[in-house]
C-alpha positions in Angstrom: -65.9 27.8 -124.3 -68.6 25.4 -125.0 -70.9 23.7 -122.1 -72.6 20.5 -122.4 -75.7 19.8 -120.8 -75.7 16.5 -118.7 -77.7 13.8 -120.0 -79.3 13.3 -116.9 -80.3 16.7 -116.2 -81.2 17.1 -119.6 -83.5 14.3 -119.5 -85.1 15.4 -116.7 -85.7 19.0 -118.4 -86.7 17.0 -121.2 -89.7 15.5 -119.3 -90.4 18.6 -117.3 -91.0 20.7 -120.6 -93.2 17.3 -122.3 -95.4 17.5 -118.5 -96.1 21.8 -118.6 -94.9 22.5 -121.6 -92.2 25.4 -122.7 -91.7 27.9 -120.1 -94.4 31.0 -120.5 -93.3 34.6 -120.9 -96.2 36.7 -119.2 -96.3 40.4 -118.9 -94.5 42.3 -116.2 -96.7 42.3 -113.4 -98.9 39.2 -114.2 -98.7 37.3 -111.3 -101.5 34.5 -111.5 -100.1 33.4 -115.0 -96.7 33.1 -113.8 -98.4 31.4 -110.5 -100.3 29.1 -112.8 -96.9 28.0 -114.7 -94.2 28.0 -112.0 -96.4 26.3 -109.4 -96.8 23.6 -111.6 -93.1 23.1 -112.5 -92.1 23.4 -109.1 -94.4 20.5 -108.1 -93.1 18.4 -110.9 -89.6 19.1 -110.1 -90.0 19.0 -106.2 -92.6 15.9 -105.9 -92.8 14.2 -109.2 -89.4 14.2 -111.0 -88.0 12.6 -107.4 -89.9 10.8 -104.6 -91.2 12.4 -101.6 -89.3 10.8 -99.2 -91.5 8.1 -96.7 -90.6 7.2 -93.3 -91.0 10.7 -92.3 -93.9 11.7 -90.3 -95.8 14.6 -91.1 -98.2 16.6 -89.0 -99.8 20.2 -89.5 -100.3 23.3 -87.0 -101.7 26.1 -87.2 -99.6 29.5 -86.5 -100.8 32.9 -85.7 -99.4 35.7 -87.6 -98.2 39.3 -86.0 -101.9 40.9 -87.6 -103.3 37.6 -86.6 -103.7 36.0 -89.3 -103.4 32.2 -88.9 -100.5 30.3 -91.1 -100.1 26.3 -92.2 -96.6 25.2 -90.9 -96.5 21.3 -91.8 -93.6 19.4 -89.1 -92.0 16.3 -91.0 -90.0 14.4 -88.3 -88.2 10.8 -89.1 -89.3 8.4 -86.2 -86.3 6.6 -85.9 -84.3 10.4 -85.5 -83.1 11.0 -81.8 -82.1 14.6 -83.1 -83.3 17.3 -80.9 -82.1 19.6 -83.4 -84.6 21.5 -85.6 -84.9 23.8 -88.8 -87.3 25.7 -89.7 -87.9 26.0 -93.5 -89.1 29.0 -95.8 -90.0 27.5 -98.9 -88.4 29.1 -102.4 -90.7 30.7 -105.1 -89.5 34.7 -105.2 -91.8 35.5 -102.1 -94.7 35.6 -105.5 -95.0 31.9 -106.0 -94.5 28.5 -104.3 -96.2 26.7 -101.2 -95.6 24.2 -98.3 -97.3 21.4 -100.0 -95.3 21.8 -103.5 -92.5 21.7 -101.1 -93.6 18.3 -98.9 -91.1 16.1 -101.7 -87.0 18.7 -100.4 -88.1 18.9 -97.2 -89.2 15.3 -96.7 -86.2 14.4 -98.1 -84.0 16.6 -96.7 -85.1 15.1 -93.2 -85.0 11.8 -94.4 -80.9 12.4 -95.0 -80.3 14.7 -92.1 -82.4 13.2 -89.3 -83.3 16.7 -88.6 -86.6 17.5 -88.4 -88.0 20.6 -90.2 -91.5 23.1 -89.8 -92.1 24.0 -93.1 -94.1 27.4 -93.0 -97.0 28.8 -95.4 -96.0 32.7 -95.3 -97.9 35.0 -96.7 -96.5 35.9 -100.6 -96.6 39.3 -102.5 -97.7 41.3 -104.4 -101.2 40.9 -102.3 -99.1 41.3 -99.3 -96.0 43.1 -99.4 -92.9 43.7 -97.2 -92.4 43.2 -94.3 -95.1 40.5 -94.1 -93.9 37.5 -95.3 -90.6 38.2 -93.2 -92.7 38.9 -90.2 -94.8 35.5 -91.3 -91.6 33.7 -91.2 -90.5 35.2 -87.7 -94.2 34.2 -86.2 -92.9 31.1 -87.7 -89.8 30.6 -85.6 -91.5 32.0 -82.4 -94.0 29.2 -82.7 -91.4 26.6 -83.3 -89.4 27.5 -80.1 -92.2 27.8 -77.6 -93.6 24.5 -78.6 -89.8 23.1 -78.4 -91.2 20.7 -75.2 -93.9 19.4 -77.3 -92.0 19.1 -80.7 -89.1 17.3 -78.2 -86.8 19.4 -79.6 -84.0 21.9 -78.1 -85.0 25.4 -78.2 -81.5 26.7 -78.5 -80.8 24.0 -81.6 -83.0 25.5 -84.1 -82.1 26.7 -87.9 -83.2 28.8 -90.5 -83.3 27.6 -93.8 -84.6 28.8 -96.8 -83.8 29.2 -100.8 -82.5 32.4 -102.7 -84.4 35.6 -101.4 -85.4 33.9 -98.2 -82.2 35.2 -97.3 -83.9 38.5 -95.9 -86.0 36.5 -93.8 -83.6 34.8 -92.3 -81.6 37.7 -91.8 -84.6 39.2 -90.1 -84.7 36.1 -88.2 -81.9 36.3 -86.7 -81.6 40.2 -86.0 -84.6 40.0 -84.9 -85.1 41.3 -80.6 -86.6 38.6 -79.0 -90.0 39.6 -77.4 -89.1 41.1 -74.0 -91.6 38.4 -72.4 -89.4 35.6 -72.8 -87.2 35.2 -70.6 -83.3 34.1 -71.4 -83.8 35.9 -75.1 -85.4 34.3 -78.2 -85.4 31.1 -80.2 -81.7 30.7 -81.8 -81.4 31.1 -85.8 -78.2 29.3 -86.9 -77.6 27.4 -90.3 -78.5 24.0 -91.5 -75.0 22.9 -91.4 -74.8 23.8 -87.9 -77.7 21.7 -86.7 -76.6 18.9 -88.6 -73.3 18.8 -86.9 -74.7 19.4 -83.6 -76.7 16.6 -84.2 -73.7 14.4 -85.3 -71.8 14.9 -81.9 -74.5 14.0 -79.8 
């Protein structure tokens, strides 16, 4: 059986390969060069190739980390949204690559469609910092997003995890995780996109 390539996605391929050039093939275990060459294509993909979406807001917080490290989680909220709804988003890359700002164009976007608004997180990648942390990162992530569920205006027991390919784990992790015995009526809520969405729909 034979494929065909669309023309449009081919065309966009096209342009992507003209703007970074052919994909590299780095040695196993060399990071920074496949850092250098993803990161770019990602960003060309994600905030070039398609507009980052505008009448969404965007603000950025700081989170603190299990080890205490601190994190960049950037909120994108749509003004005109009444959602109380939220998600919060773990950015795709392999857990080696990828960042919150080459991610501003889906996740502005996706809010843009849903009317949900989103807390896009900066874990920590690998190799330099292996599991469990950028699971635990994303986690600290959630944690933060539900005790500042009053500020945000958002319901505390309306909020997603979403993430792409091998974020999976962490939102497993999420979601298994015990909330911390301190607050009371259990821990923030970790349901899917889809969910929120609809939630949102019936209100």
């Amino acid at each position: 059986m034979t494929f065909t390539l669309d023309a449009e996605v081919a065309a966009v391929l096209a342009a992507a390969v003209e703007q970074n050039g052919p994909p590299p093939a780095p040695p196993v275990g060399d990071v920074a060069s496949r850092r250098v060459a993803l990161d770019a294509m990602l960003d060309y993909f994600n905030n070039q190739a398609q507009p980052v979406a505008d009448k969404v807001n965007v603000s950025d917080h700081s989170v603190t980390a299990s080890d205490g490290a601190t994190l960049l989680a950037r909120w994108y909220r749509q003004p005109s949204s009444e959602s109380r709804a939220a998600v919060l988003y773990l950015h795709g890359g392999g857990m080696i690559v990828g960042s919150v700002p080459i991610f501003d164009g889906p996740v502005s976007r996706y809010v843009a469609r849903t009317g949900v608004p989103m807390l896009s997180l900066e874990y920590r990648l690998a190799p330099e910092h292996p599991h469990p942390t950028p699971v635990e990162d994303a986690y600290a992530g959630l944690v933060w997003l539900s005790d500042h569920a009053a500020e945000l205006d958002i319901d505390p027991s309306r909020i997603a995890v979403m993430g792409d390919k091998r974020r999976r784990r962490a939102r497993r992790r999420c979601r298994h995780r015990e909330p911390r015995p301190e607050r009371p009526g259990g821990g923030a809520s970790a349901a899917h996109l889809p969910d929120a969405r609809r939630s949102h729909d019936d209100t």
